[in-house]
N, C-alpha and C positions, 0 to 999 in steps of 0.2 A: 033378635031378628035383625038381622045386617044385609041392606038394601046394595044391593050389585047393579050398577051403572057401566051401560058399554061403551065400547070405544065410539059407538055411532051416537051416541046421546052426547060427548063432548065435541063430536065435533060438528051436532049442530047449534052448542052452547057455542064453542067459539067462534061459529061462523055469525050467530047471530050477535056476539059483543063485534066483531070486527065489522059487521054493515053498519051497527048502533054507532060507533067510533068512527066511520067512513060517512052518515048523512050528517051526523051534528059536528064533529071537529072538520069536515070537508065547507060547512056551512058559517064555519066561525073563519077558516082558511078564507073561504071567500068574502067576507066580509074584513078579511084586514087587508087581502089585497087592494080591495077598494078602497077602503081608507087610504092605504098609503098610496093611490093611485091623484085619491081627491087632495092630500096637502102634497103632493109635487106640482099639483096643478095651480092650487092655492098661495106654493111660496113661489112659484113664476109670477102669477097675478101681485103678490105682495112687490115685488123686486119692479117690476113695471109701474107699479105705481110709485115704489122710491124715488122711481128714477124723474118721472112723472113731478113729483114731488118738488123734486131738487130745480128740474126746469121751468117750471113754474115760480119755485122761489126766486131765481136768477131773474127770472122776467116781471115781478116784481120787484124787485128791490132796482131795476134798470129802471121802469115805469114813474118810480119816485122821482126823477129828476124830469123836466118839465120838454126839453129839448128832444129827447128820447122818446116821451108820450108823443108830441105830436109827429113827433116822423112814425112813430106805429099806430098813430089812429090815420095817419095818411096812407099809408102800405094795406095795413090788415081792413081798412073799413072806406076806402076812397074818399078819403073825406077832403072838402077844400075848403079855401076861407070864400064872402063873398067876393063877386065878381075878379072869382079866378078860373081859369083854364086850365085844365089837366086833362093829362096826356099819357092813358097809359099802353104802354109798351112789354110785351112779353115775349 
């Protein structure tokens, strides 16, 4: 008994493996675009914060000397000694 398969029975087999292949690797596609969408975003954010990092280190390691603190607590936070006058100018 040798079962005969037509040419219209393969070609709704392989229409139906190419949609199976088109919603789930279409759905993997999109999720790695996203991924690689989210870490170019991610090594932006990383690189801002080095930089971040690096100027922040600099304005500590300034801060440690005592003459520097106070001209940036007078700048950054108006700060005076008593019975003084300042005058600020922009």
């Amino acid at each position: 008994m040798k079962i005969e398969l037509s040419r219209r029975f393969w070609w709704i087999a392989t229409g139906i493996v190419v949609l199976f292949m088109l919603v789930f690797v279409g759905q993997n596609l999109l999720h790695v675009w996203e991924l690689k969408r989210d870490i170019a975003h991610l090594e932006a954010e990383e690189q801002h914060y080095l930089e971040r990092i690096a100027r922040d280190s600099s304005l500590v390691e300034q801060l440690r000397h005592d003459d520097y603190l106070e001209e940036f607590a007078r700048e950054q936070f108006q700060m005076q000694r008593a019975n003084e006058e300042v005058f600020i100018m922009r």
